[in-house]
C-alpha positions, 0 to 999 in steps of 0.5 A: 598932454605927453610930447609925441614919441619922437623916436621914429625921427631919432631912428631916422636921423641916425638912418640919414647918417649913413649916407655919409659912409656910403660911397657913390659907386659909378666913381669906382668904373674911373677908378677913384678908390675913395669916392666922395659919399652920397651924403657928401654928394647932396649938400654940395647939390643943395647949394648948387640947386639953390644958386641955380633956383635963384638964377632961374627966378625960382625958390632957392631954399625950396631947390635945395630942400629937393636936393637935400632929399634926392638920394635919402632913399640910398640908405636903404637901396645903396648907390646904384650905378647907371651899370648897375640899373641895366640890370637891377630895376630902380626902386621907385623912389617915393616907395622907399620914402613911404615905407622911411617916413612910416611912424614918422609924426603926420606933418613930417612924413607929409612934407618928405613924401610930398618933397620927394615925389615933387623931385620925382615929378619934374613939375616945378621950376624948383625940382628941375633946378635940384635936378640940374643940381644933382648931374652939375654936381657929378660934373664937378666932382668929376673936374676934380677928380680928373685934376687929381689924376683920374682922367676916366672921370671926362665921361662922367664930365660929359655925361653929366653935362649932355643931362643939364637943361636949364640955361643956368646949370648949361651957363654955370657948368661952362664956368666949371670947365673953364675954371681950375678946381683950385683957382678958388684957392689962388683968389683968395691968397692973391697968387697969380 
């Protein structure tokens, strides 16, 4: 039997790339002129919702698997801005995956449909920790771009941290805001 043509998942791959120029837009209202990408956005709030999984008694690969796949849709709607949705309804996430999964191999387009609608759902441990992942993750972004000059970002700071709700993210962004974004730095060259 001939292998399954795979080049619906080739498309799709190169699809995911895209992700890694397009640019998380509500960065602009503070001023950043280069912000970070939506690509780069998710894998730092992959690792966050695995750390906060782990906290929380949950499954850190399963979170991180959620938060891998948050924002995939953005390679299609773009990064709307909080601004932005007053006046542009959202596309419903689990549609857009739909139509991005579609002449995908069954078990695949299955496991992203259902990865994503468990995000959209809220209804697991798991997805609530992506979800943290993903506003702790804007409040880091945010410390650090505020660090490099850019003090417009303290909104997205605070509103970021008004969203979190299990006791690990509120508990780790804590640790955030106390922290410097280059005390990691400091450790591990042994400076004061």
């Amino acid at each position: 039997m001939p292998p399954e043509d795979l080049t619906p998942l080739a498309r799709l791959a190169f699809e995911a790339g895209t992700l890694k120029n397009a640019r998380r837009t509500g960065w602009w209202m503070a001023g950043v002129r280069d912000p970070e990408s939506v690509a780069e956005h998710s894998w730092r709030a992959a690792l966050l919702a695995s750390v906060l999984a782990a906290m929380e008694g949950a499954d850190p690969a399963r979170a991180a698997l959620l938060a891998v796949w948050h924002d995939a849709q953005e390679s299609r709607t773009g990064d709307v801005n909080y601004l932005g949705r007053k006046y542009a309804d959202r596309a419903d996430p689990r549609a857009v995956t739909a139509d991005q999964v579609a002449g995908l191999p069954k078990a695949v387009a299955e496991s992203v449909s259902g990865v994503v609608a468990e995000f959209e759902e809220q209804e697991s441990t798991e997805a609530v920790c992506a979800k943290d992942a993903d506003k702790l993750e804007c409040l880091v972004q945010g410390v650090e771009y505020r660090a490099r000059g850019y003090g417009d970002a303290q909104r997205w700071i605070d509103n970021s941290y008004g969203r979190l709700t299990t006791p690990s993210a509120r508990a780790l962004a804590d640790a955030v805001l106390r922290t410097g974004s280059l005390d990691w730095l400091r450790t591990v060259l042994g400076e004061p």
